[in-house]
Rosetta silent file (secondary structure, phi, psi, omega in degrees, C-alpha in Angstrom):
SEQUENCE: XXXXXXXXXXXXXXXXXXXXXXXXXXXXXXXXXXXXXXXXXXXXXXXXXXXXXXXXXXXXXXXXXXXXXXXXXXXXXXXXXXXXXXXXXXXXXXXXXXXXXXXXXXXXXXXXXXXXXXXXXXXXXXXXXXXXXXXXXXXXXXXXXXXXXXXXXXXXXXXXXXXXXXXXXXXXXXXXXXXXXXXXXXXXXXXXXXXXXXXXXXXXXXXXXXXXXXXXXXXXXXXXXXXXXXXXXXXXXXXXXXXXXXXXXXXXXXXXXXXXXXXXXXXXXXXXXXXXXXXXXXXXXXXXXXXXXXXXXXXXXX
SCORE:     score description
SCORE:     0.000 S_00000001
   1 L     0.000  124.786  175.430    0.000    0.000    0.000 S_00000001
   2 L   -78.128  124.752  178.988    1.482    3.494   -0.966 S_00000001
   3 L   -60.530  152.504 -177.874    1.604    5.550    2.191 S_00000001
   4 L   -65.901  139.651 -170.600   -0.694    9.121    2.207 S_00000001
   5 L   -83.397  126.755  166.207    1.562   11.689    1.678 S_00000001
   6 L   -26.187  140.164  176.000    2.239   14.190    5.057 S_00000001
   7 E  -122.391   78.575  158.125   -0.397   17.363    4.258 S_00000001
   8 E   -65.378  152.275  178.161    0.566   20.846    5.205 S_00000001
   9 E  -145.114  122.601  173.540   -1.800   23.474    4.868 S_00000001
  10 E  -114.310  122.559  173.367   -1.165   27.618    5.489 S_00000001
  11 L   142.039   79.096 -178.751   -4.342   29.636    5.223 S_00000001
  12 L  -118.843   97.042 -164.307   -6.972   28.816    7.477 S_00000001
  13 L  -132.729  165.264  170.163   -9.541   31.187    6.376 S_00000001
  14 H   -20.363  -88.743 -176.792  -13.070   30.330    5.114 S_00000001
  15 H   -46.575  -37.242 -156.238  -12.285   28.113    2.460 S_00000001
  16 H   -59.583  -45.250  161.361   -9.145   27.176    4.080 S_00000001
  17 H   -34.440  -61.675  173.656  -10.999   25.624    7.087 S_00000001
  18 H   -52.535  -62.866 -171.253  -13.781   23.830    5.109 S_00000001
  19 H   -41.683  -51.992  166.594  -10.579   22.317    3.089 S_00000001
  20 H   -46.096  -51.282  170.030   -8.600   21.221    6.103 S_00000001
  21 H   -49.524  -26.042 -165.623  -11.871   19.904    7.523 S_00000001
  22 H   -89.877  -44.286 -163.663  -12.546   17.776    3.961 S_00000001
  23 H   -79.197  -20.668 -177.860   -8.720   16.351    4.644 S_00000001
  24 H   -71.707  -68.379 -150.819   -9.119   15.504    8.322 S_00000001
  25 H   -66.748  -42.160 -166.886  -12.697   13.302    7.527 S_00000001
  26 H   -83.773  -56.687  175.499  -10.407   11.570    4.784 S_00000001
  27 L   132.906   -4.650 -179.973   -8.187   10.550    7.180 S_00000001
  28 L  -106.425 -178.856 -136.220   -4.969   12.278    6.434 S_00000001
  29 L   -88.036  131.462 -161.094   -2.520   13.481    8.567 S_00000001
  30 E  -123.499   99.782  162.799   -2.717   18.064    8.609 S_00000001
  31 E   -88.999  148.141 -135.869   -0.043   20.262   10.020 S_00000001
  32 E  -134.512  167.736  174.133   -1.712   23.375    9.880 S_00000001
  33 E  -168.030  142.399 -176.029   -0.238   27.225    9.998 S_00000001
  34 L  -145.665  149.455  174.633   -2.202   30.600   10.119 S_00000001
  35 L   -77.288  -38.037 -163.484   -0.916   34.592   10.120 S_00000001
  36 L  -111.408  100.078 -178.451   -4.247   35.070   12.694 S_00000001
  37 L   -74.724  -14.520 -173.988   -3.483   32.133   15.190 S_00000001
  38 L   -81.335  -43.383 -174.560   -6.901   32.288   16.533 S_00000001
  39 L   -39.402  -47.467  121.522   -8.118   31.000   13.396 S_00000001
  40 L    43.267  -81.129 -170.700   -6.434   27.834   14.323 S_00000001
  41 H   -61.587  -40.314 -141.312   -8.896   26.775   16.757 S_00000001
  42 H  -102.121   34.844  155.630  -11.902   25.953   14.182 S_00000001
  43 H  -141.753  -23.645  178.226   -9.373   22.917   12.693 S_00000001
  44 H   -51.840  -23.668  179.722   -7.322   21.958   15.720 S_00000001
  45 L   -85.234  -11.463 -142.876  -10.218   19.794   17.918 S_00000001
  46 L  -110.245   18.473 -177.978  -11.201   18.176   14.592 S_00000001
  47 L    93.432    0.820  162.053   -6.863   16.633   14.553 S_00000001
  48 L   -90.562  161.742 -174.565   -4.918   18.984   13.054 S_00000001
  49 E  -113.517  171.437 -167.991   -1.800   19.802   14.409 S_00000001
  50 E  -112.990  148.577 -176.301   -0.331   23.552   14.342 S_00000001
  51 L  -124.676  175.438 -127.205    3.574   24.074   13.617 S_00000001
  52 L   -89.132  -71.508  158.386    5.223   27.478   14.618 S_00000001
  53 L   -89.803  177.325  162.450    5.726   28.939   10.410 S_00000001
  54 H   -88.070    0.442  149.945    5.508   28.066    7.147 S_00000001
  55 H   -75.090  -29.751 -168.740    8.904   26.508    7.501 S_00000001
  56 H   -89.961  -30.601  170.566    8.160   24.202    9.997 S_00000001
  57 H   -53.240  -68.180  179.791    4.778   23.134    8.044 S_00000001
  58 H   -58.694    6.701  168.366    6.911   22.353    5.066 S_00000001
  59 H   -94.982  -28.816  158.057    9.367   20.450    7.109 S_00000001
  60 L   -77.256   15.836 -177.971    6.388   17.971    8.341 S_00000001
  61 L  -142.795  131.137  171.420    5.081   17.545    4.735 S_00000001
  62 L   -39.391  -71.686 -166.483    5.464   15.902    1.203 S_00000001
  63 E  -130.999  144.969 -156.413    2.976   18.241   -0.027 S_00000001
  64 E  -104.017  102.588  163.497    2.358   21.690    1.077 S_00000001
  65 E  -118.843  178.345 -154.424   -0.784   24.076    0.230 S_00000001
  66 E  -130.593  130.481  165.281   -1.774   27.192    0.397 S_00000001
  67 L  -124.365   88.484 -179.106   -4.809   29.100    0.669 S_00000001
  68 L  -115.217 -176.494 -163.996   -4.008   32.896    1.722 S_00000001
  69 L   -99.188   11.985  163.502   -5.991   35.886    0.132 S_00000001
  70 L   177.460 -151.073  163.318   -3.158   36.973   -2.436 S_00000001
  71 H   -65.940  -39.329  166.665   -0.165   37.694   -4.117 S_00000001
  72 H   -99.508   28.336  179.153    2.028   39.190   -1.282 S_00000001
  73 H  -126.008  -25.382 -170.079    0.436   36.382    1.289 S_00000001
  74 H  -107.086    5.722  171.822    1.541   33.731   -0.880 S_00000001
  75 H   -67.659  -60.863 -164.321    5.498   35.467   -1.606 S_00000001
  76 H   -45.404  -36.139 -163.073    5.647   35.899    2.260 S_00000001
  77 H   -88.466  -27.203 -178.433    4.533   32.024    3.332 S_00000001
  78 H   -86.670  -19.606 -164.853    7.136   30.854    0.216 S_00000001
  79 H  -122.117  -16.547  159.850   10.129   33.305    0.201 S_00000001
  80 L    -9.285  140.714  155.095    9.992   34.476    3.885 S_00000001
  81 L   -59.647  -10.634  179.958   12.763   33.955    6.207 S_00000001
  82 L  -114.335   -7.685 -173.949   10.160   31.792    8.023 S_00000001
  83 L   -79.818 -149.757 -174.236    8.636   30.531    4.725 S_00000001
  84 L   -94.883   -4.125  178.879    8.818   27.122    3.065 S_00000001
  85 L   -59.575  -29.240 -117.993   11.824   28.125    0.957 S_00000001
  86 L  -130.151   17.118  177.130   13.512   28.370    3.978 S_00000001
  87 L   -58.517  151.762  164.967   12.538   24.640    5.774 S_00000001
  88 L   -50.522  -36.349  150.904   14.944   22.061    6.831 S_00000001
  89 L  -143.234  129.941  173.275   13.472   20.041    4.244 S_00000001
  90 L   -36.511  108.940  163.489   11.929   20.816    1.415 S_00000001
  91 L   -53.062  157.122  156.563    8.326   19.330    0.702 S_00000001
  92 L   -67.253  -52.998  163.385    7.573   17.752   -2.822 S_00000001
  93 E  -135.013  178.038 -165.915    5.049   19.953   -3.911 S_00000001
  94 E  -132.201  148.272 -169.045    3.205   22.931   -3.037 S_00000001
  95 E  -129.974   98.035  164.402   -0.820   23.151   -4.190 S_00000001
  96 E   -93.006  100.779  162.693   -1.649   26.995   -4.446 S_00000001
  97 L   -79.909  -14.540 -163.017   -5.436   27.918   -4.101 S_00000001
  98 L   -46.620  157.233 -176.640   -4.860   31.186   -3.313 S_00000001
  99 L   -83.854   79.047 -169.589   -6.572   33.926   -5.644 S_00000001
 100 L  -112.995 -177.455  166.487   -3.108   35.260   -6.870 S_00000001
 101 L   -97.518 -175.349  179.024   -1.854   37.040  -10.317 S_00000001
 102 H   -81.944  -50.764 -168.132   -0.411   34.593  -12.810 S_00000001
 103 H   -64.218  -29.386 -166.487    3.094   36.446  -13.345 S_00000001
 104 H   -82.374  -24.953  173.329    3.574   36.505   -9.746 S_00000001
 105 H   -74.876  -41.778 -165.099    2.580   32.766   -9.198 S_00000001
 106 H   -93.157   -9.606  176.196    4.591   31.756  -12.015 S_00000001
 107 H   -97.486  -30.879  167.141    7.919   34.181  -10.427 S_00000001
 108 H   -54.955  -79.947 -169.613    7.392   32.674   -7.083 S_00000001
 109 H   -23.153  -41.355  168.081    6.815   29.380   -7.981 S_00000001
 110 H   -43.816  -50.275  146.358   10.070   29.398  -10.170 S_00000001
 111 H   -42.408  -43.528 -167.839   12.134   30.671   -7.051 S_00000001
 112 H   -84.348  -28.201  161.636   10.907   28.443   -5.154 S_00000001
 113 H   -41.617  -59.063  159.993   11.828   25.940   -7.358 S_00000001
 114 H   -63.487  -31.247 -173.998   15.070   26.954   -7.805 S_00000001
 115 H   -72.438  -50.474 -168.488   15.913   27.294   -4.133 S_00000001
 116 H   -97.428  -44.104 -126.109   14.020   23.398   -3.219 S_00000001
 117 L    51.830   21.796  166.361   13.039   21.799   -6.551 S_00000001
 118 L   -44.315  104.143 -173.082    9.903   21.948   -5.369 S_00000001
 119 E   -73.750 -175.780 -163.925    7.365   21.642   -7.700 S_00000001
 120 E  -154.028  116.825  123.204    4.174   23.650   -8.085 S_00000001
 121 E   -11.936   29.269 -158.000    0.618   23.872   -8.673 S_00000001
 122 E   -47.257   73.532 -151.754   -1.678   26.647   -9.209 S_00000001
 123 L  -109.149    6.685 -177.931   -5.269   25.418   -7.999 S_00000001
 124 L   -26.359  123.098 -176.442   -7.414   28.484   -7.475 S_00000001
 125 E   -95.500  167.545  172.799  -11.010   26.824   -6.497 S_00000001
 126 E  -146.090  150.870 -179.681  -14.747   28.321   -7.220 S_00000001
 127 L   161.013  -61.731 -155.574  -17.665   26.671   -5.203 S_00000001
 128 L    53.164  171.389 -148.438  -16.978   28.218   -1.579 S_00000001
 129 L   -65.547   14.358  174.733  -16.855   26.299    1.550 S_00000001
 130 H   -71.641  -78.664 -154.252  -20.095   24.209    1.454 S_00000001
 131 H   -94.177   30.723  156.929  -18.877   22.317   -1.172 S_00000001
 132 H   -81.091  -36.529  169.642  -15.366   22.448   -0.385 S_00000001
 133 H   -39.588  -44.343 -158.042  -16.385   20.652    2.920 S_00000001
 134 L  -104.702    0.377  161.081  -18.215   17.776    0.690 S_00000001
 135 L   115.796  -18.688 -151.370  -15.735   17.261   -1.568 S_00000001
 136 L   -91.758   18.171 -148.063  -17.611   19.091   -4.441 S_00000001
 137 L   -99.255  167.342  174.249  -15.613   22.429   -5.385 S_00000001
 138 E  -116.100  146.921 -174.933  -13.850   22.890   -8.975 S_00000001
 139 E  -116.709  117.363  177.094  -10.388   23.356   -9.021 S_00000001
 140 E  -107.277  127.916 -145.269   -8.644   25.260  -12.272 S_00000001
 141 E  -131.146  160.858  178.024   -5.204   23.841  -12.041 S_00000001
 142 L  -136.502  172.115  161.439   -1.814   24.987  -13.874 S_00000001
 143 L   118.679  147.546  175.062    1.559   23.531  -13.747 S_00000001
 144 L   -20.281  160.836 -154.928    4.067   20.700  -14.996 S_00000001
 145 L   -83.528  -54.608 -130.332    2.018   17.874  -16.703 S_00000001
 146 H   -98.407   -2.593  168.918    3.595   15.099  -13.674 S_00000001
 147 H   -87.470    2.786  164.789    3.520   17.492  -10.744 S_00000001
 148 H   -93.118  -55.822  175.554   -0.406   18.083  -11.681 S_00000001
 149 H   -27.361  -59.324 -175.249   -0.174   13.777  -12.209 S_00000001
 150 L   -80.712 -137.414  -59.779    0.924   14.038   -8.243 S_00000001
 151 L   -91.211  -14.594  168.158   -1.345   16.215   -6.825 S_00000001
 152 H   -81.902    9.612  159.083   -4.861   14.978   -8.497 S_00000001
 153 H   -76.755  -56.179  154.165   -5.362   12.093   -6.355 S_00000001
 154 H   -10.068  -72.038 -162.204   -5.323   14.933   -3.740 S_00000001
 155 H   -62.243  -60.487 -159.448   -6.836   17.191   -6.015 S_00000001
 156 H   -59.653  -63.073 -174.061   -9.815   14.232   -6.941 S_00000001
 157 L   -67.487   -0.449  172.172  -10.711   13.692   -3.275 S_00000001
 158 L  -110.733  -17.667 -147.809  -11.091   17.591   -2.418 S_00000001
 159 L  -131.919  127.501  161.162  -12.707   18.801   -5.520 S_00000001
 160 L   -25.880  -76.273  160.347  -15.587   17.518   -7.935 S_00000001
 161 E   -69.793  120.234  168.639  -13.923   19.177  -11.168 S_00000001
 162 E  -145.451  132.788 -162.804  -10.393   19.085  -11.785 S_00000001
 163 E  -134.076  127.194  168.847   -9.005   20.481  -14.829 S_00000001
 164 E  -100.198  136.400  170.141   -5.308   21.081  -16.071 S_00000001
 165 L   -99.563   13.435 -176.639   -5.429   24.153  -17.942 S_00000001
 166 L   134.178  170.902  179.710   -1.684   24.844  -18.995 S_00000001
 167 L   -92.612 -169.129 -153.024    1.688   25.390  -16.897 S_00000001
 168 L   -44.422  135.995 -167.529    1.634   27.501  -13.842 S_00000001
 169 L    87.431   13.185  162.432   -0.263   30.179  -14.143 S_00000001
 170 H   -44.701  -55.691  176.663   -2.847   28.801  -16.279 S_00000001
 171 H   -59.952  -58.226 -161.544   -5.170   27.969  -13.317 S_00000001
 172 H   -64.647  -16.530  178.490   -4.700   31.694  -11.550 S_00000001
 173 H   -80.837  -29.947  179.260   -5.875   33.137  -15.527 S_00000001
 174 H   -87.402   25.240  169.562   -8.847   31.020  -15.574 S_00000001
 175 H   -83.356  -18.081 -158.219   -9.498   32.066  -11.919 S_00000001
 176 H  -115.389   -7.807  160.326   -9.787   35.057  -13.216 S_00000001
 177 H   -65.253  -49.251  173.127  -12.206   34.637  -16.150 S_00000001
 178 H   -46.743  -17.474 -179.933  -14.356   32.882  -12.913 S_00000001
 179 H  -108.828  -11.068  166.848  -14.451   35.540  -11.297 S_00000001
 180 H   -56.914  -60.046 -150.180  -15.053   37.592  -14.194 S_00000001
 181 H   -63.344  -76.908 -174.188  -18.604   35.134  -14.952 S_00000001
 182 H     3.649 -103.321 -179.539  -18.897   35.560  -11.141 S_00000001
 183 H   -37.065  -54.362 -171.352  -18.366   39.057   -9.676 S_00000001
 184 H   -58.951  -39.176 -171.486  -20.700   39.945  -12.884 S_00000001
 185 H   -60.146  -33.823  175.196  -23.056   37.270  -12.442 S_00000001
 186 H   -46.226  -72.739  167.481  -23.782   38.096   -8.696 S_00000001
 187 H   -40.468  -60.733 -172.404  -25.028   41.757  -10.034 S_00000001
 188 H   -56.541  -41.607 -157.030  -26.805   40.412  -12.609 S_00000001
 189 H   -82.702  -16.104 -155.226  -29.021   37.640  -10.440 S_00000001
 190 H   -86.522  -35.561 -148.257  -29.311   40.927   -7.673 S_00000001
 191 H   -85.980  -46.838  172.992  -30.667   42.962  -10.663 S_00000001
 192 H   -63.553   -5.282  174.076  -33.131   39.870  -11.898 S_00000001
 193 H  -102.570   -5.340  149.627  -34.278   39.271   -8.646 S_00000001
 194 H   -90.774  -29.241  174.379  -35.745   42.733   -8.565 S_00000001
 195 H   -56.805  -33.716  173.126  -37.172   43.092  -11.427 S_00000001
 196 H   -32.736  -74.948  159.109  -38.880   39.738  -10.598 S_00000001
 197 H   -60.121  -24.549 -179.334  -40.310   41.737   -7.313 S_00000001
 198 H   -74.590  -22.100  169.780  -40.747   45.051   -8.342 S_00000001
 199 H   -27.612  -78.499  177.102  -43.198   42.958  -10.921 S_00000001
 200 L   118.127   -7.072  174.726  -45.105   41.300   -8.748 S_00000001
 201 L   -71.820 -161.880  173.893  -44.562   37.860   -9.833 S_00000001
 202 L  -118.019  109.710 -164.441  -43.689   35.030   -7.519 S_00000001
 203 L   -75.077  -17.593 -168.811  -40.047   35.669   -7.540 S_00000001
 204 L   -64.699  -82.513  157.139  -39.229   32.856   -5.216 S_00000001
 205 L    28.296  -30.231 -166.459  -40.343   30.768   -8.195 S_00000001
 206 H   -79.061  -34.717  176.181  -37.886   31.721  -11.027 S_00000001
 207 H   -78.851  -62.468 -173.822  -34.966   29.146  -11.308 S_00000001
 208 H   -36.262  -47.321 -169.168  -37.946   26.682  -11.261 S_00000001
 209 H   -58.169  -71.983 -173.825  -39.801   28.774  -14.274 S_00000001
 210 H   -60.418  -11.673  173.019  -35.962   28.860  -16.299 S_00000001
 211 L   -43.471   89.761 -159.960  -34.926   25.630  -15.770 S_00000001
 212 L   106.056   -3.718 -179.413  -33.487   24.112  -18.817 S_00000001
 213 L  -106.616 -143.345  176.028  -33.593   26.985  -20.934 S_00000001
 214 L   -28.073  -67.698 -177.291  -31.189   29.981  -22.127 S_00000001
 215 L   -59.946  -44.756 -158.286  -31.305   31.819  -18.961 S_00000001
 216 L   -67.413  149.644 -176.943  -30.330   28.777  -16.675 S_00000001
 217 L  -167.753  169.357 -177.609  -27.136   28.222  -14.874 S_00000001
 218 H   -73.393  -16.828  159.535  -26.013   27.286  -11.222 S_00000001
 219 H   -58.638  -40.544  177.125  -25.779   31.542  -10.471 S_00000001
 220 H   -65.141  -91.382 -159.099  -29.837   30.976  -11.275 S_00000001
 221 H   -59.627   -2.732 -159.518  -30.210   27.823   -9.426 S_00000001
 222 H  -134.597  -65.499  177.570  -27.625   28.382   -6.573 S_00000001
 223 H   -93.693  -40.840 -169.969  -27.456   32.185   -5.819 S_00000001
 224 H   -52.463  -57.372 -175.154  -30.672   33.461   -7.125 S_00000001
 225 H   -41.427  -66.850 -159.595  -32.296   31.398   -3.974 S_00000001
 226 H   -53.756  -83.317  171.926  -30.229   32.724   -1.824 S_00000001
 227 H   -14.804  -52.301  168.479  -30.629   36.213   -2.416 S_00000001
 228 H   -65.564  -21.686 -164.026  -34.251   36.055   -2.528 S_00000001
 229 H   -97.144    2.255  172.975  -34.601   34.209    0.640 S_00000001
 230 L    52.716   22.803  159.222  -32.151   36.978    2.186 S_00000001
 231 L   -70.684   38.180 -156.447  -29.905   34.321    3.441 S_00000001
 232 L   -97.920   17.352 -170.453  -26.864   35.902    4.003 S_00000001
 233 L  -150.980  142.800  -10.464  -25.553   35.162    7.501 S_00000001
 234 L   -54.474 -168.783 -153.593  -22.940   33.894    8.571 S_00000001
 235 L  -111.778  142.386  161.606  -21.153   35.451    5.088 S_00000001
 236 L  -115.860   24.006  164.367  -20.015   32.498    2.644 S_00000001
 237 L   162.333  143.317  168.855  -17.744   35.233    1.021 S_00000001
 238 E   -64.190   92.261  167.265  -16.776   38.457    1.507 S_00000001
 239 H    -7.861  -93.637  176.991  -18.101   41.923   -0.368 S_00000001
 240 H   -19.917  -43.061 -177.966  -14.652   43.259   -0.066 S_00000001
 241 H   -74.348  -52.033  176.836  -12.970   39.971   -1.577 S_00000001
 242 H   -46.954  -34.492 -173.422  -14.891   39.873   -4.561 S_00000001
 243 H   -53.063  -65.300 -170.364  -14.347   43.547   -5.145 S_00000001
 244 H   -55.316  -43.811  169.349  -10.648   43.032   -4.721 S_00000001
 245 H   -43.952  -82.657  159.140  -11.186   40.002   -7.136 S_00000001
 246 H   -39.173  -24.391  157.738  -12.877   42.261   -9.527 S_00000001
 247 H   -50.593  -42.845  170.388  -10.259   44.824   -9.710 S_00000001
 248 H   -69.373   -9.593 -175.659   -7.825   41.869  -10.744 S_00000001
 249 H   -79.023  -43.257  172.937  -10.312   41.349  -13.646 S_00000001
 250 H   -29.941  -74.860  170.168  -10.071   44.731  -14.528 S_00000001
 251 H   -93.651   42.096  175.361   -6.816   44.871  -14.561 S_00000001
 252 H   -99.874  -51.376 -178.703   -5.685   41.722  -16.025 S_00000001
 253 H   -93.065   -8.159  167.269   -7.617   42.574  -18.845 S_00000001
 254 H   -70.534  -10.943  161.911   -6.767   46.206  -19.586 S_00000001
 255 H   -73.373  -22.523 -158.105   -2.920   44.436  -19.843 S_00000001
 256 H   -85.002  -16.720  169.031   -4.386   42.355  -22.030 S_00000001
 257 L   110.998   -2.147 -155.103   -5.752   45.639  -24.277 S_00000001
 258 L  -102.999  159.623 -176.066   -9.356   44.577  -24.082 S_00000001
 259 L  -122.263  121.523  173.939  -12.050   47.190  -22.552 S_00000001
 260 L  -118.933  133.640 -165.294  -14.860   44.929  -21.066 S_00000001
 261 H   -78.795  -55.180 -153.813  -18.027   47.300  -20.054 S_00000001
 262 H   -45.527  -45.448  171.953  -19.750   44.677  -18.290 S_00000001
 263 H   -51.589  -33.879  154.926  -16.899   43.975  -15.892 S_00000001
 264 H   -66.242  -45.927  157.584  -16.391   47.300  -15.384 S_00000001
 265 H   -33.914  -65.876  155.925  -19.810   47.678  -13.972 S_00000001
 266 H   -33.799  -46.539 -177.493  -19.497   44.751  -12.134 S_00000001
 267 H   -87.227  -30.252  173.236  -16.520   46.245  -10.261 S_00000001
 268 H   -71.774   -8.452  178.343  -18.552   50.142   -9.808 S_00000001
 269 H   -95.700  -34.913 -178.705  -21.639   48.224   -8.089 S_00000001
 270 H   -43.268  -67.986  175.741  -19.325   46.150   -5.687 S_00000001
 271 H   -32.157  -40.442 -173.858  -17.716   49.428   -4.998 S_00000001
 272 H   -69.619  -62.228 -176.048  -20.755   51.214   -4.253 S_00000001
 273 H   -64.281 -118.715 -152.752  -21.993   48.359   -1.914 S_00000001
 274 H    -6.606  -37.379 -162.065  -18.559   48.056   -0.021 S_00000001
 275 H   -92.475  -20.010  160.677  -18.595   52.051    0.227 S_00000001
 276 L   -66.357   -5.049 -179.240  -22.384   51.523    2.173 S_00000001
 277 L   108.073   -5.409  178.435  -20.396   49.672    4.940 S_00000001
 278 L   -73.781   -4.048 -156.983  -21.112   46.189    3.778 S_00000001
 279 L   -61.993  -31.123 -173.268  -17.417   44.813    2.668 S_00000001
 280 L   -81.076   -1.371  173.771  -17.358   42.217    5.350 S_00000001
 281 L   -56.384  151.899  169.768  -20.955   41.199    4.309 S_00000001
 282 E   -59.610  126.431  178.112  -21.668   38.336    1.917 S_00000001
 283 H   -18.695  -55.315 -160.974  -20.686   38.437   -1.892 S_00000001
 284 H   -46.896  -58.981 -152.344  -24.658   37.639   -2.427 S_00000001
 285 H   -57.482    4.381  147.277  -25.811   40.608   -0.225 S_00000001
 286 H   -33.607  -29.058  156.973  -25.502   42.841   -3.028 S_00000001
 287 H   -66.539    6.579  151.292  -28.953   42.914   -3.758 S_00000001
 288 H  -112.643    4.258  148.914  -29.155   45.176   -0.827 S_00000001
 289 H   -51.996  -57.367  175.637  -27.446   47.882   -2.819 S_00000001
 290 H   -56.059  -24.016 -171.531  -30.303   47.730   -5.204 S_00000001
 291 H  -108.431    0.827  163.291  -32.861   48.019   -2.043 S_00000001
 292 H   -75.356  -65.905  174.154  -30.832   51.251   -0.664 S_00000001
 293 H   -44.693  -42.288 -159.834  -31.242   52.775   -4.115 S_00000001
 294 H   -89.843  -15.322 -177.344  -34.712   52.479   -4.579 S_00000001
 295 H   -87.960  -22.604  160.235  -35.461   53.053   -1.229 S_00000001
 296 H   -58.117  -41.516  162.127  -33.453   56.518   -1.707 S_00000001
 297 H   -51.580  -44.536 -169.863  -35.267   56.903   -4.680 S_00000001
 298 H   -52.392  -73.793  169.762  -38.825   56.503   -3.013 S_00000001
 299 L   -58.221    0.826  148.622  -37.841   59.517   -0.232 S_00000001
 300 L  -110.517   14.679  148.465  -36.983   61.593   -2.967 S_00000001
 301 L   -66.410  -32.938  150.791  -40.318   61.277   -4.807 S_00000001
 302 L   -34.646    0.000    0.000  -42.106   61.990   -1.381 S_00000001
């Protein structure tokens, strides 16, 4: 029987938690690291154990990953004087979900490379932590053909979908078309679930009505619920992150030369909601931008 490979994990954040939690029920072994040590606690009763840095995780692990919230969270846990560059021994590979850019994921990784001969991963996920808990999340993956070869039996048992899309930095560019569909799509189901109500129809109703045609898609059948049912606590994503997300679409694609309206939109309604006081509120809750406007409208028709 080939033994389970040692599992570090730095990031214990929303997803990062649900993720830890999906490796612990599976049965493998989690050395765990967080910049906010209290965070910690919601994987530590359930068997993980916590090591000091992100050197000392990658010195208890084959393979190391990472889920932090960006591009200078995931130079710091790899190139640090404390990072994994800087371990006694080098892990085999490192599995990056983090939301990062692609040049910078593809200059770490490279470094890091050079330094270990670690190999690397790009894995940026879409789902959020319901179905990272179950197993169910999609993974957009980048990276050497056989260092993606090791990490999808990993990869298979965390994630529904697992796709390699090219070598590292493949995964963080289609993270960021996802979050393109996303970030917009969120506005858009916020905007269709008023018109729905301002109507008068029975809005709860509507991913049932669209099912199977044009309009349908898991933003219909998935978020559309939520929103109407004003189900938004505790937060399953952050205002603020998406925002920050959207910014990267922006400017990913004005390098790229292209002017996309819709996205820009997408990123001026976030703003607007974030600038009511909402950023730690849930991605969804956007659709109470839309009930601030109208209700602003109303008192000035009065």
């Amino acid at each position: 029987m080939t033994a389970r490979p040692r599992i570090g994990f730095i990031g214990i954040g929303i997803m990062g938690e649900a993720m830890v939690r999906r490796l612990l029920d599976l049965g493998h072994s989690v050395t765990i690291w967080n910049l906010e040590p209290e965070r910690l606690a919601t994987v530590l009763p359930h068997g993980a154990v916590a090591a000091e840095s992100p050197a000392a995780v990658a010195a208890a692990s084959d393979i190391v990953m990472l889920c932090v919230l960006h591009m200078e969270a995931v130079e710091r846990c790899v190139l640090a004087p404390d990072g994994i560059a800087a371990a006694a021994s080098a892990p085999k590979l490192v599995i990056d979900f983090s939301t990062a850019d692609p040049e910078g994921t593809r200059r770490v990784a490279a470094k890091l490379k050079a330094l270990t001969g670690a190999g690397w991963v790009d894995a940026p996920v879409s789902g959020g932590p319901q179905l990272a808990r179950t197993g169910q999340m999609t993974v957009m993956a980048g990276g050497d053909p056989d260092d993606f070869e090791a990490a999808k039996p990993l990869l298979a048992q965390m994630a529904g979908n697992v796709t390699l899309m090219g070598p590292v930095g493949a995964g963080q560019t289609t993270k960021v078309i996802n979050q393109a569909i996303v970030g917009t799509g969120y506005v858009l189901m916020a905007e269709a679930l008023m018109l729905a109500e301002a109507a008068g129809i029975d809005a709860a109703r509507l991913p049932q009505c669209l099912a199977g045609g044009h309009a349908d898609s898991s933003l219909l059948q998935r978020l559309y619920p939520q929103m109407q049912q004003r189900a938004f606590e505790p937060p399953s994503s952050y205002a603020r992150q998406l925002l920050k997300d959207l910014k990267a679409v922006s400017a990913f694609a004005q390098g790229l030369g292209l002017d996309l309206g819709v996205i820009e939109q997408g990123v001026q309604r976030y703003k607007d909601y974030v600038a009511l006081g909402h950023e730690m509120s849930d991605s969804a809750a956007v659709v109470k931008l839309y009930e601030h406007e109208a209700a602003t409208r109303g008192k000035r028709q009065s």
